[in-house]
N, C-alpha and C positions, 0 to 999 in steps of 0.2 A: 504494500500500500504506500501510495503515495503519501510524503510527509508534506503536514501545511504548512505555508508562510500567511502570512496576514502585515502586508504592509500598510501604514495609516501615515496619511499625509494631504499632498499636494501638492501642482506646480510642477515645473522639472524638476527636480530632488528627485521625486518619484516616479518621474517618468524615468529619469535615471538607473534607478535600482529597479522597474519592471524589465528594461529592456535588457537590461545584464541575467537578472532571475529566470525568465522565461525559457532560458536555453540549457536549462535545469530541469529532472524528472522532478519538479513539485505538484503539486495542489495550492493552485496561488489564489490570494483574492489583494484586493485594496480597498481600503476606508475612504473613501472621499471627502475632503472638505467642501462644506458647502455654504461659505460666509463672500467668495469674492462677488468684491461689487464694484471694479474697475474694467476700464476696456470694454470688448464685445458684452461681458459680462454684466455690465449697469444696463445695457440696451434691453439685454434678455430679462432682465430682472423688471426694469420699470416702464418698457414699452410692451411685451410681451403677458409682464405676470409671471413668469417660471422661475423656480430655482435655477442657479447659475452652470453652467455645464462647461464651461473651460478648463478646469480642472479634470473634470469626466471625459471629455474630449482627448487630454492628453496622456491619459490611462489606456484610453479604449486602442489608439494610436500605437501605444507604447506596449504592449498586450495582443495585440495583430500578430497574426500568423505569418507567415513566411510565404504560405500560400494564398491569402489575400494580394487582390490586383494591389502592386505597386503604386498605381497612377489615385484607385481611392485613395490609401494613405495620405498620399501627396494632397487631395482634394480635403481632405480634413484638415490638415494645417494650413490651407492658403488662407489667407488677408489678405482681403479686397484694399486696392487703394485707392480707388476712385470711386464716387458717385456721391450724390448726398444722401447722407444717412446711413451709406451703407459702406464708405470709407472705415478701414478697421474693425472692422468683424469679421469672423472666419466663418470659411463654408462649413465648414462640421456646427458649428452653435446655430446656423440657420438652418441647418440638413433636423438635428431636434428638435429644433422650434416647429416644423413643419409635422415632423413624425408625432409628436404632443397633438398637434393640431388634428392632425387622422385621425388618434387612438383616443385622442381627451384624455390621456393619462402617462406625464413624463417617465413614469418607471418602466412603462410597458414600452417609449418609445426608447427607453434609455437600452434595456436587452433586446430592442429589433436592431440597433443601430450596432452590439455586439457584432450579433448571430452577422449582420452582412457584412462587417471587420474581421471575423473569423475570430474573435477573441480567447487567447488563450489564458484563461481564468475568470472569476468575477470581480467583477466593477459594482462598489455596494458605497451609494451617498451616506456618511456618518448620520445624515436625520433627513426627512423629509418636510420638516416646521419650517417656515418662512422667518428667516434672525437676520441680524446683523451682531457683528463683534462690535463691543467698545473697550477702546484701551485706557486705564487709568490712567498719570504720568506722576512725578515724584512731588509738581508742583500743586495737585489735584486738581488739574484742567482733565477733561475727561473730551474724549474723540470718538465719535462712531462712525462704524463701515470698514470694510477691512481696505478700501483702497485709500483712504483718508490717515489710514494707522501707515500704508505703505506710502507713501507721499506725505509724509509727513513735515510743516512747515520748520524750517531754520530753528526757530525757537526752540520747538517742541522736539526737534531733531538732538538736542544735547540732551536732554532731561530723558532718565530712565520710567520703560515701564513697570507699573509696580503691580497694576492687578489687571488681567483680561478675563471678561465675560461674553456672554450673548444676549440679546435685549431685541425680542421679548426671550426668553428661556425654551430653550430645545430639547426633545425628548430623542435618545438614538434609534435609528434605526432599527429592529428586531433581527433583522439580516445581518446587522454590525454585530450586535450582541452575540450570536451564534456562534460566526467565523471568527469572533474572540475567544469564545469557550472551546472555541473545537481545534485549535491555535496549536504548532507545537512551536513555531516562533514568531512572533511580535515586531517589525522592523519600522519603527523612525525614523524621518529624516532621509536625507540632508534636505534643505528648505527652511525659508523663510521663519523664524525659529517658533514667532510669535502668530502669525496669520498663516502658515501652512503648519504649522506644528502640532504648536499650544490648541490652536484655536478648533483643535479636534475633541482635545482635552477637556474643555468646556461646553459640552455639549451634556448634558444629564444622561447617564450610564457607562459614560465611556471607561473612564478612569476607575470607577466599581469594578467593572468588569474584567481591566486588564489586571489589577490588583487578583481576582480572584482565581483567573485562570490558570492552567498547570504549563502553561507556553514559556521558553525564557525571551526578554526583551531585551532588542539592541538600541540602541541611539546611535545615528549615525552622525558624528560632529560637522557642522559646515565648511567649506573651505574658506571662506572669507566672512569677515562680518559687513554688517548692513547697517548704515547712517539711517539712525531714529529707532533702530529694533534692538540693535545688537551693539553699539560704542563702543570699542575698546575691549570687547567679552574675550574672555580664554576659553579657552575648549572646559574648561571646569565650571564657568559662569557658564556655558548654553547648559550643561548638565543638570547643573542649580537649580535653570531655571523649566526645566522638563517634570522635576522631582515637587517642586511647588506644586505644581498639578495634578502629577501622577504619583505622587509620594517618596517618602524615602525607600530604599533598598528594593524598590519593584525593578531595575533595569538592574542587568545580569551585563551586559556589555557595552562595549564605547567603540564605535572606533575612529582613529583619530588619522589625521594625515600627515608625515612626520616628513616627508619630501618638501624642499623649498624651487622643488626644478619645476618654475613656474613659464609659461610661454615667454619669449621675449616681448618686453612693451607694456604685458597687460597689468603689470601691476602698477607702472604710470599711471593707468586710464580709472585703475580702482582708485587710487587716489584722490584724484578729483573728484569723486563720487564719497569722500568719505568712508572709504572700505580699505581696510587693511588684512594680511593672511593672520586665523585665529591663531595662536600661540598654544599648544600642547605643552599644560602644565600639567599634567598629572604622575610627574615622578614620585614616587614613595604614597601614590593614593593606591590603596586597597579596598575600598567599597564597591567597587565593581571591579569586575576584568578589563583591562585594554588591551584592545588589537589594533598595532600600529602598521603604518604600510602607509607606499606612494600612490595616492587614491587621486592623482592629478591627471585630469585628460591633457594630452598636448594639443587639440583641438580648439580653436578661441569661437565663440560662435557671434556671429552680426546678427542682431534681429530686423529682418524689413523695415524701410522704412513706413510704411503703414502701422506699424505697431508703437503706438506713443506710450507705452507703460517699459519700466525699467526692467532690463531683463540681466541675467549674469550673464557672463561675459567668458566665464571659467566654469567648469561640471567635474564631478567627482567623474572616473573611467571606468565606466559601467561594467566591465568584464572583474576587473578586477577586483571592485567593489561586490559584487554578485558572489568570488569566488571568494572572497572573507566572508560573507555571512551565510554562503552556502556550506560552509567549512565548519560553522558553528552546532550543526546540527549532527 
């Protein structure tokens, strides 16, 4: 029998770790977050009515068989750059919006859109309740939406988050609940620490649930930090702040990246973006296991210019990554 992974996230981080896992005899699923409300994403949300499916989109992508047409895939990631209205939205969040429309029911349109991706594993939204995140800050200004937490102003960009919630409050998915209890590993991360991480975290049952389950849980530390999320964090501050949420001593694993063979350039360009490489502090720390290794793609990625939301620039090297926490089991 096939052994399960139960990845929980969002973003590329996880599309990341699907495209490295899949080539693995697992039993795979992923948790989706379902809080983003930037990009194509605000479109589908407040012109549409739907939960957000950009996230869902880059699973489903990430998840596709080998024998799915090449040219779909490709059509699920385009971004349109012209037209009004429909500059910057991609054809896969219009392709659901439409399939929603057929079925009148996003879940049913969410597993048709699988089945014709050929998906290898499940794609399971962490809740189906209509939230948003609001993020506290250290000065008690308080911020809702998750792309408002990710764009976050100058000001609010120095000042630490201190507490993340969802408003109105979310129940998890049942689906989620399941593929958590029937788990034999748990995989976090990399991603956004706070709106693809946490913001799973806060959703009512999650963190019960991985707490209770017999799965062991990995974190996977980010390669760089994030101006407004992340300032200055070490690989022991993203830990920290995982463990706020999801408790002490539930993660069994970390792993960290301990290579500084970064592409040429790109760490210029982090720079000015306020992103430096996190700092792997965890010598003589024994609360958890570390698994260290050069988890650096040599790949620098451009995102279209249709795409006006901040993308990374640098990804953890999905084979590699896959075959550390494939290794864990």
């Amino acid at each position: 029998m096939k052994k399960k992974i139960v990845v929980i996230g969002g973003g590329t981080g996880t599309y990341t770790v699907l495209m490295g896992l899949k080539k693995y005899p697992l039993d795979l699923s992923v948790i989706v977050s379902m809080a983003d409300s930037g990009g194509s994403n605000r479109v589908i949300r407040d012109e549409f009515g739907l939960l957000p499916t950009s996230d869902i989109r880059q699973c489903m992508v990430g998840l596709a068989s080998n024998d799915s047409d090449k040219l779909l895939r490709k059509l699920f990631t385009y971004r349109y750059s012209a037209g009004v209205g429909i500059s910057g939205m991609t054809f896969g969040n219009l392709f659901m919006a439409a399939l929603t429309d057929i079925y009148q029911d996003q879940e049913k349109a969410i597993d048709k859109t699988c089945e014709i991706l050929h998906v290898q594993g499940k794609i399971i939204p962490v809740s189906f309740d209509k939230t948003n995140l609001v993020a506290t800050y250290e000065n008690g200004e308080e911020v809702l939406g998750e792309h408002q937490i990710d764009e976050v102003s100058e000001k609010l960009g120095n000042q630490k988050i201190t507490d993340l919630k969802v408003f109105p409050k979310a129940k998890a998915n049942p689906k989620a609940l399941n593929a958590i209890k029937e788990a034999d590993l748990i995989v976090f991360g990399p991603g956004d620490l706070f709106t693809s991480v946490i913001c799973n975290l806060v959703v009512d049952g999650i963190a019960e649930a991985i707490k209770n389950s017999k799965a062991k849980v990995v974190y996977v530390v980010n390669l760089m930090t994030r101006f407004g999320q992340t300032n200055n964090f070490s690989a022991k501050d993203h830990l920290e702040a995982v463990e706020k949420y999801l408790g002490k001593g539930v993660v069994d694993y970390c792993l960290v990246n301990n290579s500084n063979e970064f592409p040429k350039g790109v760490l210029e360009r982090y720079k000015e973006e306020k992103a430096f490489p996190v700092k792997d502090d965890f010598n003589g720390y024994d609360k958890v296991k570390i698994v260290r290794g050069n988890f650096i793609s040599a790949q620098v990625y451009e995102k279209p210019k249709s795409d006006r939301l901040f993308r990374s620039l640098i990804r953890h090297n999905s084979d590699k990554l896959a075959k550390a926490i494939f290794s864990l089991l």
